[in-house]
N, C-alpha and C positions, 0 to 999 in steps of 0.2 A: 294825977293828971299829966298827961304826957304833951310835947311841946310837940306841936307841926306846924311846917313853914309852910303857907296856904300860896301855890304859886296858880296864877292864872294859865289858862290854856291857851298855849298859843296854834295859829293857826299855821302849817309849814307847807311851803307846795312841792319841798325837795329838791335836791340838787337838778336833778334829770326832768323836771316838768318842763322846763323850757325847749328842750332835746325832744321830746316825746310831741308837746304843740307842736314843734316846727317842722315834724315829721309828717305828723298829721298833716296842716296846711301843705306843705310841698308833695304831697304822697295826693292830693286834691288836685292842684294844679297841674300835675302831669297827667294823673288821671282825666284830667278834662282834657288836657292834650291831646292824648289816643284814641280818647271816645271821638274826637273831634275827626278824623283820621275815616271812621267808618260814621258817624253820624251825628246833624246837628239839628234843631227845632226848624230851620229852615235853611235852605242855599243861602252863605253866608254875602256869595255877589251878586245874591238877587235885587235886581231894581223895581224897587212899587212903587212909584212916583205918587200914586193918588192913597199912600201910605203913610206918606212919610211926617218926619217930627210928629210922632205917636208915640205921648207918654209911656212909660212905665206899664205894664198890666194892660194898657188898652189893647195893645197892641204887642204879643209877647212880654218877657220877662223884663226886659231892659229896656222896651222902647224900640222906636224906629228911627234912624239917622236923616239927613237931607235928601237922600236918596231914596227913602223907605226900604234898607234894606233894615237886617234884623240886627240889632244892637249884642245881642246873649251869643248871637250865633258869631256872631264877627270874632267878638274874644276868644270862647271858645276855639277857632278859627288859629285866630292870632295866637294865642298860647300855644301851639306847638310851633309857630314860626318864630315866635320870641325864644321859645326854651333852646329851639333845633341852633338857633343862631349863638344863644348864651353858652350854650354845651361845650359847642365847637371849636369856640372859640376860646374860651377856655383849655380845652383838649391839647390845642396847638400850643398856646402859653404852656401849660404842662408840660408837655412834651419839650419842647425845645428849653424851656426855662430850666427845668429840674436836670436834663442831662447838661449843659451848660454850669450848672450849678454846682454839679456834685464832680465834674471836672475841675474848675477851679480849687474845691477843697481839696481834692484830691494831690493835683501838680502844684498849687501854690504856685508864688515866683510870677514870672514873668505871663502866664499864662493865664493866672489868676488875675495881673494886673491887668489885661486887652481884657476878657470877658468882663469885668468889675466896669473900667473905663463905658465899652460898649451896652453894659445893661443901663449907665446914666445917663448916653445920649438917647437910648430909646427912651427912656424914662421921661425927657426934657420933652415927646411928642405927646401931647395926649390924643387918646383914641378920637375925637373930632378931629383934630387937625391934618391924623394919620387919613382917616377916611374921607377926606375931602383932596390931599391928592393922592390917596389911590384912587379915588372916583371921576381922577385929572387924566390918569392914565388908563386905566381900564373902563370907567362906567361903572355908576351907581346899581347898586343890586345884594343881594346876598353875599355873593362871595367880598366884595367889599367890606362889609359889616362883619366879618369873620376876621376878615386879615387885620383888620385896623383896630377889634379889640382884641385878638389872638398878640398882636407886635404889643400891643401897649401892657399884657400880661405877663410877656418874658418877662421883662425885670423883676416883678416882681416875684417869680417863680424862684431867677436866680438866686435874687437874696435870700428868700426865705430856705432853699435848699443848702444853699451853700452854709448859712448861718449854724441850721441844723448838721449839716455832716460835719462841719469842723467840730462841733461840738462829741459827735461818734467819733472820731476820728481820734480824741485824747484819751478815748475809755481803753481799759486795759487788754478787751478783747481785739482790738483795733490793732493796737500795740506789740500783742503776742503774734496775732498773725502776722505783721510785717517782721517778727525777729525769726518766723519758723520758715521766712523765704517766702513768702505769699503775693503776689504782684497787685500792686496801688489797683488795677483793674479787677481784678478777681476780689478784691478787697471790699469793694463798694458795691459790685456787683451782690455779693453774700451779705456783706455784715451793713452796708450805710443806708442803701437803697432801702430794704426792710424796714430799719429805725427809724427812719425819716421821711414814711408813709403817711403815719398819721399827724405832723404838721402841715405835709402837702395836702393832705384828704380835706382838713382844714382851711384852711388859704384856697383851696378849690373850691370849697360849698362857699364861703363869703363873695370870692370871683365870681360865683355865678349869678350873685345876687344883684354886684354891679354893673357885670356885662349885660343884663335884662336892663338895666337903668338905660344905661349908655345905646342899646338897639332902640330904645326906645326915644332918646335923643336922637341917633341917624334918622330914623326913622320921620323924625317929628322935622327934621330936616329937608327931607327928601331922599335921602342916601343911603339907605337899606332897601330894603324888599320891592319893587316895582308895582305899582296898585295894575288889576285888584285885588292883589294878593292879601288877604286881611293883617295889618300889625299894630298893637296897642299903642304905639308911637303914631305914626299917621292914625288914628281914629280920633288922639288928642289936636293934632293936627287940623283935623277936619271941621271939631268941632268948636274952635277958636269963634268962627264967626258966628255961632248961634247959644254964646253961654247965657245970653239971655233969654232969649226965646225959647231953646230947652238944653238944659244945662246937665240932663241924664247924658248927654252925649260926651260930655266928658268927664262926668264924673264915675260911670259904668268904672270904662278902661284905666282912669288913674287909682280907683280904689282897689282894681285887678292887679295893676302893677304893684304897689302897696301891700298886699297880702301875698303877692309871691314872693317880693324882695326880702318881706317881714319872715316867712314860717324861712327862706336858705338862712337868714341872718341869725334864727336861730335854731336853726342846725348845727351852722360854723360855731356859735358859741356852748353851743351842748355840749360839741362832740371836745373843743377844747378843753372845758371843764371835765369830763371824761378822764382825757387821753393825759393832760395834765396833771401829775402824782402831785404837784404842790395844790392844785384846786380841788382834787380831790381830800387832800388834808385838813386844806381849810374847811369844806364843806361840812 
């Protein structure tokens, strides 16, 4: 009679399922984007007065707002103005943040200490604060909503680049090139920038996830997008004063915002787990 150790079956969803959902959902929402771009179930700033607050299925997929316009279309709508605004503005934090960053690692010293100093005081503003007086100086609008989360993402661009290249920066390939005469620019250019793609790629897909939050706070404010330009932020906005009466009005666009924030959120955590040799190990 032979001895077996009778082990239950476990159920596993795998390293990468989180990565692959959140691919899916985000790979949805921009697709609604684009369809949005060439067509929706109806004119998203159409007014049916003798429409409106129309449940669910009565009246289209989502319902009809105060206005009777189309609740499904509005999103639809809105989701490219939320992503175009999330993208962007990210874009700029990227851009400015990670050269600033991989400067600092680079010269050290004193140069290091002003961009260090300077990513804290931006860091001290947050993206409301910044978009209420840039919307002091220029006026509320899109470009506003870009600048104001674009500034409040430098910092955190810088840190996470700079963290990352100092870290390239003590590996030995790093090392040999600066002994064969190779200059600190040509150095980051070849060897840092590469290495410290996929922490940026990272910290980009969770920024995008925030900056959709935060357009959608301006938003809910007043201080993004000019109506009637459809965005998930004002549609919550809107529907403040009718969550009793019909409560589809806000609950459409926060559960939209929700599933988009959800599938970047985990992307960023996929791709980490990925690109991460110690999460990989543990896996």
């Amino acid at each position: 009679m032979t001895n077996a150790t009778a082990t239950a079956p476990r159920f596993a969803l795998g390293p990468r399922f989180g990565l692959h959902l959140g691919i899916a959902i985000t790979a949805l929402v921009i697709g609604m984007a684009v369809l949005s771009r060439f067509w929706t179930p109806q004119v998203p700033t159409r007014l049916q007065i003798a429409n409106k607050l129309k449940p669910p299925l009565t009246s289209g997929l989502a319902g009809t707002d105060a206005l009777g316009r189309d609740i499904f279309s509005m999103i639809m709508a809105g989701a490219w103005n939320s992503l175009s605004i999330a993208f962007l503005s990210v874009l700029l934090g990227l851009v400015v943040g990670v050269g600033f960053g991989a400067l600092a690692a680079a010269r050290r010293g004193w140069i290091e200490e002003v961009i260090m100093r300077f990513a804290d005081v931006v860091f001290a503003f947050p993206a409301l604060i910044s978009a209420i007086m840039i919307a002091a100086l220029i006026g509320p609008g899109g470009g506003t909503a870009v600048l104001a989360i674009g500034l409040f993402n430098i910092p955190v661009f810088i840190r996470v680049s700079r963290g990352a290249a100092l870290r390239i920066w003590a590996l030995d390939f790093c090392l040999a090139a600066q002994a064969a005469g190779k200059g600190r620019f040509r150095i980051t250019v070849d060897h840092v920038l590469p290495n410290i793609a996929g922490a940026v790629a990272v910290q980009a897909t969770i920024q995008i996830g925030l900056a959709i939050l935060v357009e959608a706070g301006l938003s809910f404010l007043g201080l993004s997008l000019a109506p009637p330009a459809p965005s998930w932020g004002r549609m919550l906005s809107d529907a403040q004063t009718y969550l009793a009466q019909a409560p589809w009005m806000a609950i459409a666009p926060g559960v939209t915002i929700a599933i988009a924030v959800l599938g970047l959120n985990l992307v960023g955590d996929g791709l980490r787990d990925v690109l991460d040799p110690r999460s990989r190990a543990r896996s």
